[in-house]
Backbone as JSON Lines, residues from 0, in Angstrom:
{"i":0,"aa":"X","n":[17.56,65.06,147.92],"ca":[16.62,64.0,147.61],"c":[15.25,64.38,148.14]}
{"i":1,"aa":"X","n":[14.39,64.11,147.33],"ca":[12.93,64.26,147.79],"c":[12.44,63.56,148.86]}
{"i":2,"aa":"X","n":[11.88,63.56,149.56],"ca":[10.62,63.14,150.67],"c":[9.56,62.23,149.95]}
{"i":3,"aa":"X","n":[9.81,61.08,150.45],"ca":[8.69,59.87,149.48],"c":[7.29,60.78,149.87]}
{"i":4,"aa":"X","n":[6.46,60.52,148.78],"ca":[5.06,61.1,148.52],"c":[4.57,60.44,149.94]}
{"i":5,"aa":"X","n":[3.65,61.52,150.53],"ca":[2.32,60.68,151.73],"c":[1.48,60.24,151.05]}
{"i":6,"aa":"X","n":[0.97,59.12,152.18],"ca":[-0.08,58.3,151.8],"c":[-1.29,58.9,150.95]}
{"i":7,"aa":"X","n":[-1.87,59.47,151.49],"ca":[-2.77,60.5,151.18],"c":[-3.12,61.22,149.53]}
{"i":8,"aa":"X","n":[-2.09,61.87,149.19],"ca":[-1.5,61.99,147.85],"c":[-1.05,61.19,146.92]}
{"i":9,"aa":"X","n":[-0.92,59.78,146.98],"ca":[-0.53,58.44,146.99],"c":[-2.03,57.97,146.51]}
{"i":10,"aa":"X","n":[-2.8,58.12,147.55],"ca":[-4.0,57.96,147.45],"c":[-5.21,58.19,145.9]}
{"i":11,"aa":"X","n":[-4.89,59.74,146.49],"ca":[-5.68,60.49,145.48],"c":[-5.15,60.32,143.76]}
{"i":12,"aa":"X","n":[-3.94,59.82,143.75],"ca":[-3.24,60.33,142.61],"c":[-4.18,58.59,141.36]}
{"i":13,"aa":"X","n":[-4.13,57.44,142.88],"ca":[-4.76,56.13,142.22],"c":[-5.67,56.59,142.26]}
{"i":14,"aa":"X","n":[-7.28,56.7,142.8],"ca":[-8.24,56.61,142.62],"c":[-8.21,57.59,141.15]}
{"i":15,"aa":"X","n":[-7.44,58.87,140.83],"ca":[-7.5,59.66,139.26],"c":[-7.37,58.73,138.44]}
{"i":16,"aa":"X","n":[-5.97,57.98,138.85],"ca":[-5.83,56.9,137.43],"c":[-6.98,56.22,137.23]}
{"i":17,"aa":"X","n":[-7.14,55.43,138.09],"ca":[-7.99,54.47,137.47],"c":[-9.48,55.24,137.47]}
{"i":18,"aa":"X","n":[-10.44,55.86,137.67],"ca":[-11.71,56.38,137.4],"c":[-11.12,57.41,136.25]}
{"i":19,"aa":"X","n":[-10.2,57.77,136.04],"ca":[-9.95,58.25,134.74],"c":[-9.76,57.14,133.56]}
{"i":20,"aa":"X","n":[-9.06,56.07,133.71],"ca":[-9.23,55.24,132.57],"c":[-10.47,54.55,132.34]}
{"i":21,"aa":"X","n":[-11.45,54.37,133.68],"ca":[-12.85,53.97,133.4],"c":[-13.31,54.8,132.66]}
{"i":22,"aa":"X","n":[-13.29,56.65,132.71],"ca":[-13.89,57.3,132.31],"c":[-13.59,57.77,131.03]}
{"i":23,"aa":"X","n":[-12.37,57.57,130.46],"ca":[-11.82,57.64,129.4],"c":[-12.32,56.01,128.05]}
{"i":24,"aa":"X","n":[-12.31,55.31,129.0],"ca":[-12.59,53.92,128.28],"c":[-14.35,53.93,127.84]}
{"i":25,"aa":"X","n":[-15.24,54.72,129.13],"ca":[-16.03,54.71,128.61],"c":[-16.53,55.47,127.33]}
{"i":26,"aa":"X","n":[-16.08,57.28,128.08],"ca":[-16.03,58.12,126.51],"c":[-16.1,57.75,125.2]}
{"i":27,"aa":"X","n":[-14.85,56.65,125.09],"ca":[-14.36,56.16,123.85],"c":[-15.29,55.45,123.4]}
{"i":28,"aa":"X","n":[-15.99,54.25,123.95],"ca":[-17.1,53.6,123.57],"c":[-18.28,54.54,123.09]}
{"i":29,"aa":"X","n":[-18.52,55.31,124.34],"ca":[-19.79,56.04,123.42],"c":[-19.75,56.77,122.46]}
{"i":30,"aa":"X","n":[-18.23,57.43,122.33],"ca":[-18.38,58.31,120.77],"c":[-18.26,57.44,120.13]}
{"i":31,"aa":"X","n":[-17.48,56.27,120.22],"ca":[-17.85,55.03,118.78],"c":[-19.29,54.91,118.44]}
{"i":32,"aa":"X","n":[-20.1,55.14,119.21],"ca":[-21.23,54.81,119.11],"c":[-21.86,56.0,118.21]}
{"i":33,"aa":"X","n":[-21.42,57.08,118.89],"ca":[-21.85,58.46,118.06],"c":[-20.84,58.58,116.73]}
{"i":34,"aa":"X","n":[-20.6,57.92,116.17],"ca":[-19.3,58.49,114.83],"c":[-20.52,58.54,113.65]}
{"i":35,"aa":"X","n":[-21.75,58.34,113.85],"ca":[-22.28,58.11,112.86],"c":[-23.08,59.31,112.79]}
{"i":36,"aa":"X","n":[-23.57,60.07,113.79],"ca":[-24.1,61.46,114.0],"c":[-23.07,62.4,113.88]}
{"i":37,"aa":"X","n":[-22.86,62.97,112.57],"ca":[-22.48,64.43,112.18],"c":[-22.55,65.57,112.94]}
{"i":38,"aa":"X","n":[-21.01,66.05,113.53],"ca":[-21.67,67.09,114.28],"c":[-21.78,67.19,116.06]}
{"i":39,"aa":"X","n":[-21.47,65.92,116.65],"ca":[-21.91,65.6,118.04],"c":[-20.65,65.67,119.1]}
{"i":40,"aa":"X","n":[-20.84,66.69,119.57],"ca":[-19.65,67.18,121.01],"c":[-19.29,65.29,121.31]}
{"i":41,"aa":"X","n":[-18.14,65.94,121.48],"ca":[-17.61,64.63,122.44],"c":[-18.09,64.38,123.59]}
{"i":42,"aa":"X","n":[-18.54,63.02,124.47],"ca":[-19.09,62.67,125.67],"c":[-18.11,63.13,126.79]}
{"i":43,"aa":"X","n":[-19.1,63.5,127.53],"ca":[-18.7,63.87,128.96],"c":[-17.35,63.3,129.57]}
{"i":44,"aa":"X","n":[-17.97,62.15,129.26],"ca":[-17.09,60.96,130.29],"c":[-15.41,61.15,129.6]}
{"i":45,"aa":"X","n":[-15.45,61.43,128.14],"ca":[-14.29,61.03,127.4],"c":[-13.37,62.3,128.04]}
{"i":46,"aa":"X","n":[-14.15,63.58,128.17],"ca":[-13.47,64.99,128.35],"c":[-13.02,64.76,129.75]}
{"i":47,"aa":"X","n":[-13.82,64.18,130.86],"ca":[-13.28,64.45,132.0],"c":[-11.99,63.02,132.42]}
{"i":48,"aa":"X","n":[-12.58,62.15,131.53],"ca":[-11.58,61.34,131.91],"c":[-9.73,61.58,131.54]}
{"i":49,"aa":"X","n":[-10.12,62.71,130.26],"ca":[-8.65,62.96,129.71],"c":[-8.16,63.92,130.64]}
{"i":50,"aa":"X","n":[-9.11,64.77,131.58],"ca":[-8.77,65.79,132.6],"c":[-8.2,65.15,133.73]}
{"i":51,"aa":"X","n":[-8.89,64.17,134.18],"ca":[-8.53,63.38,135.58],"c":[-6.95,62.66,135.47]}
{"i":52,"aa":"X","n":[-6.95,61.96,134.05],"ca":[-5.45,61.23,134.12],"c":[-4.46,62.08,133.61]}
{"i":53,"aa":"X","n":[-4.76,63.7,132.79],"ca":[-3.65,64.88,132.84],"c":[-3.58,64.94,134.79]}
{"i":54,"aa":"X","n":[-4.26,65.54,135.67],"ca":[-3.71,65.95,136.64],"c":[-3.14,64.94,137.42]}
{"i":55,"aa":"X","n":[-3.54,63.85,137.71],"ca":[-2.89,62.9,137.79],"c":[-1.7,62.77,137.82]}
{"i":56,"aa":"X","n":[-1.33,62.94,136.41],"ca":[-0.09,62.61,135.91],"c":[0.95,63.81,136.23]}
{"i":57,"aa":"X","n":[0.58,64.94,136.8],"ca":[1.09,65.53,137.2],"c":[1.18,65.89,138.53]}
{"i":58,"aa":"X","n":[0.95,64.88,139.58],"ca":[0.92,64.75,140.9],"c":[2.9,64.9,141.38]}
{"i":59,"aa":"X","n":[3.02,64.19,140.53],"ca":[4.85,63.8,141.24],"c":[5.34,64.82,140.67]}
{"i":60,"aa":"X","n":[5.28,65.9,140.24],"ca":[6.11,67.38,140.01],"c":[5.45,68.34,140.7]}
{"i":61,"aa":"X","n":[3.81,68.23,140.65],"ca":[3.18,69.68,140.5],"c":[3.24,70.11,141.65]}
{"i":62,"aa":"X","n":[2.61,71.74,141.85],"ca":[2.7,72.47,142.99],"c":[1.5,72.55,143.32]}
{"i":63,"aa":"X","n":[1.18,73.71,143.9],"ca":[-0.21,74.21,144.51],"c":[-1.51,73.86,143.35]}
{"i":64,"aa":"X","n":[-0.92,74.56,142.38],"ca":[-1.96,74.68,141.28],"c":[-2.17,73.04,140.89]}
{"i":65,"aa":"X","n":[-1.81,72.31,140.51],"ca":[-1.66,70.89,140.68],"c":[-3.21,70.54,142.0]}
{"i":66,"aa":"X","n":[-2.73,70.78,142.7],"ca":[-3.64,70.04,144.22],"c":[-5.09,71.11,143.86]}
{"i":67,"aa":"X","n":[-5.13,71.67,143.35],"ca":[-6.33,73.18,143.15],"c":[-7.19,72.59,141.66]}
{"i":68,"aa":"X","n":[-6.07,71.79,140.96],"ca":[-7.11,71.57,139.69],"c":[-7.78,69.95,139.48]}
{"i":69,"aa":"X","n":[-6.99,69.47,140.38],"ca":[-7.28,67.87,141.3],"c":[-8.92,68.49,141.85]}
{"i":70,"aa":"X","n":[-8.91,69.35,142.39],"ca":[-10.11,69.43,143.7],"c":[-10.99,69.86,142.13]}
{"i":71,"aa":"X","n":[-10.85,70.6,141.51],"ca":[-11.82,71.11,140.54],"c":[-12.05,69.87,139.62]}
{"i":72,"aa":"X","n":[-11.48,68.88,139.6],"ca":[-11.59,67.62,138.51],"c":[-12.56,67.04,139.59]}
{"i":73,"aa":"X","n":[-12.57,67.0,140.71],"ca":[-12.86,66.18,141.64],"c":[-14.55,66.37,141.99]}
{"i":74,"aa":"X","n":[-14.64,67.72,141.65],"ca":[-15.95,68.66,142.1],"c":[-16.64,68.21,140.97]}
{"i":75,"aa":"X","n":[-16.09,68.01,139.63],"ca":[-16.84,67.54,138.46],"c":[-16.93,66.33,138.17]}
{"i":76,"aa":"X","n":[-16.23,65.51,138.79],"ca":[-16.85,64.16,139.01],"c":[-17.84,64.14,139.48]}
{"i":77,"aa":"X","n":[-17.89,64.69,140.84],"ca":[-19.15,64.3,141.81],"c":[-20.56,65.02,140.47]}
{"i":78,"aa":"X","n":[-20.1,66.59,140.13],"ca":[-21.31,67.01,139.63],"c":[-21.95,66.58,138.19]}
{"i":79,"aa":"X","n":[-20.67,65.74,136.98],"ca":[-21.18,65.47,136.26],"c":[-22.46,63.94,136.25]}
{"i":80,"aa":"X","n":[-22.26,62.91,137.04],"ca":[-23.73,62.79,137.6],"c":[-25.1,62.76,138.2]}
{"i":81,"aa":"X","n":[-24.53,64.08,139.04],"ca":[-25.82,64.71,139.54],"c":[-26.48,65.77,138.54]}
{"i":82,"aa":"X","n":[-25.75,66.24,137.45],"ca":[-26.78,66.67,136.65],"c":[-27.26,65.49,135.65]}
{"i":83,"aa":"X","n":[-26.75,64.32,135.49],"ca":[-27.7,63.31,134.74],"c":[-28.38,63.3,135.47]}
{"i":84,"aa":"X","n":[-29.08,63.26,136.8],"ca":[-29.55,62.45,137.33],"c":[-31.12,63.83,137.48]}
{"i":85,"aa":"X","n":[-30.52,65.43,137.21],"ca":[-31.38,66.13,137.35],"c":[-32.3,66.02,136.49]}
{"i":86,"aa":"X","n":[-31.68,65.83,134.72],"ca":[-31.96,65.0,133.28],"c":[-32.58,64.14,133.41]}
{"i":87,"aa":"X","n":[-32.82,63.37,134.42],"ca":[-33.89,62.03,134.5],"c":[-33.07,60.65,133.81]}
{"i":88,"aa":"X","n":[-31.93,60.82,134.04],"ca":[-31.25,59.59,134.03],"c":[-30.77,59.14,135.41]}
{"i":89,"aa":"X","n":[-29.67,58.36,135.27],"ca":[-28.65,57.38,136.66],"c":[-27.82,58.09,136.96]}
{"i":90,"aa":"X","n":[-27.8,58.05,138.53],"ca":[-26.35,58.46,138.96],"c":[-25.57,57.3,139.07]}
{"i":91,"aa":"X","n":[-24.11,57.3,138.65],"ca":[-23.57,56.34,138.83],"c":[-22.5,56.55,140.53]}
{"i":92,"aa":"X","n":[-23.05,56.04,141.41],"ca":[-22.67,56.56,142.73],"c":[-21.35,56.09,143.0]}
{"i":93,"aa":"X","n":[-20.72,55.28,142.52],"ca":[-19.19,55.34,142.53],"c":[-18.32,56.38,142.05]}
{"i":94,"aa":"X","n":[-18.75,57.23,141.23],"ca":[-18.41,58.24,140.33],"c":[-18.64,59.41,141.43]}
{"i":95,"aa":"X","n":[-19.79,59.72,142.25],"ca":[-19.62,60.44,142.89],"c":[-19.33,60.09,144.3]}
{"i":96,"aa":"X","n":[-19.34,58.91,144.44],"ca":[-18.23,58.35,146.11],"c":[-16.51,58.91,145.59]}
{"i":97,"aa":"X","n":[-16.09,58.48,144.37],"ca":[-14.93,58.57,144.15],"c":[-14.24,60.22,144.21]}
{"i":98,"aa":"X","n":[-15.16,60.71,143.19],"ca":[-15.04,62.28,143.13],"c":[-14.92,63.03,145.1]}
{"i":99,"aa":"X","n":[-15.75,62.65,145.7],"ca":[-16.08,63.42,146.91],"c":[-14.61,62.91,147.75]}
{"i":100,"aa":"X","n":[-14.26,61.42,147.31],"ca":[-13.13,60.6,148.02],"c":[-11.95,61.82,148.12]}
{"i":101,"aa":"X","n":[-11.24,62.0,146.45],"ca":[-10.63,62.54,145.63],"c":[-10.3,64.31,146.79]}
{"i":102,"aa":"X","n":[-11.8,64.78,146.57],"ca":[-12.13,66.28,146.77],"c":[-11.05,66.62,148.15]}
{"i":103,"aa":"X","n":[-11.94,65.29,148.84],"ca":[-11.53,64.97,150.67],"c":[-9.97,65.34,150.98]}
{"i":104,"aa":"X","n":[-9.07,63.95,150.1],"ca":[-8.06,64.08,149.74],"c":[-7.09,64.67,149.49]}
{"i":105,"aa":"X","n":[-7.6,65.49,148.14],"ca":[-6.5,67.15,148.1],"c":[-7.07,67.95,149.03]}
{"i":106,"aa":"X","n":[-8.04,68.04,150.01],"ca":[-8.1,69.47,150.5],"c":[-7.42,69.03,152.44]}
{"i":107,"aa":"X","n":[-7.38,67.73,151.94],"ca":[-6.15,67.92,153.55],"c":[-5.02,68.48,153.69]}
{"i":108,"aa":"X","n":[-4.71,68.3,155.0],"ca":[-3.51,69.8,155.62],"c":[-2.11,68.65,155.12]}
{"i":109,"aa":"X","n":[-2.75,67.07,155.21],"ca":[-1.21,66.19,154.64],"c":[-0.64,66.67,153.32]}
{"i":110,"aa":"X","n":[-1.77,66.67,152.26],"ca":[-1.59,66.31,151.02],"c":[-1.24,68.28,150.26]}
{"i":111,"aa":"X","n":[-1.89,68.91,151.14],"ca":[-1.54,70.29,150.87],"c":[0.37,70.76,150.79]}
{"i":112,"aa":"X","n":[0.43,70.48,152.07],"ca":[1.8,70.66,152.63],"c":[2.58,69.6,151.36]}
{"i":113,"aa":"X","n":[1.9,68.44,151.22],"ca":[2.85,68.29,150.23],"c":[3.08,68.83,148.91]}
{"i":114,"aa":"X","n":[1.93,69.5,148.74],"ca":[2.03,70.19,147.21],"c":[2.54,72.05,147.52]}
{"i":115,"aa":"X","n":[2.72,72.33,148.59],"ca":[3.44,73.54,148.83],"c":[5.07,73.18,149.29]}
{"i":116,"aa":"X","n":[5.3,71.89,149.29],"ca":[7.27,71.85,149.52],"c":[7.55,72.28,148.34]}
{"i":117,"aa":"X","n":[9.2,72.89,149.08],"ca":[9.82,73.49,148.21],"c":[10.48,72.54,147.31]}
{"i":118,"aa":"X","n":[10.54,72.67,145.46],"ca":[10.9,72.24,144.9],"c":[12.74,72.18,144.39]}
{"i":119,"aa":"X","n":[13.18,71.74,144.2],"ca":[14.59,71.95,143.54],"c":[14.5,72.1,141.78]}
């Protein structure tokens, strides 16, 4: 039998869900908005939000690589509004409180160790 998940990892795995379905919910709105421009990359928000609730969702199996692509989802939270903000738009500072939260999170010695136990 497995070892119930730590807090920590527990942690990180909610704050993905849900700033991923914000970020996914928003995506969706703004390409509705764009369906009428021919041609137009999908929004930011829609791509990272489908990234954040894939790793996520793979918290309760994954291994190392799992906790490694968490921290890289995490790094692009924080950075995809600091380059709006280089653009001369808003940072939305929950987005990068959450991301840095996230980063904090997987790179502890708790949440590590849990993504290096041995699997069955």
């Amino acid at each position: 039998m497995t070892p119930p998940k730590p807090r920590l990892p527990r942690l990180a795995r909610a704050v993905l869900d849900v700033i991923g379905c914000l970020h996914t919910l928003g995506g969706l709105i703004l390409l509705a908005g764009t369906l009428l421009d021919a041609g137009t990359p999908p929004p930011v928000e829609l791509v990272l939000g489908v990234a954040e609730l894939t790793v996520a969702s793979r918290f309760a199996k994954g291994g190392p690589k799992t906790r490694v692509a968490a921290m890289i989802v995490a790094a692009c939270m924080v950075l995809a509004p600091l380059t709006g903000l280089a653009m001369g738009g808003f940072v939305g500072a929950a987005g990068v409180v959450c991301g840095l939260l996230v980063l904090a999170l997987c790179a502890h010695r708790e949440t590590a160790a849990w993504f290096a136990r041995p699997r069955t």
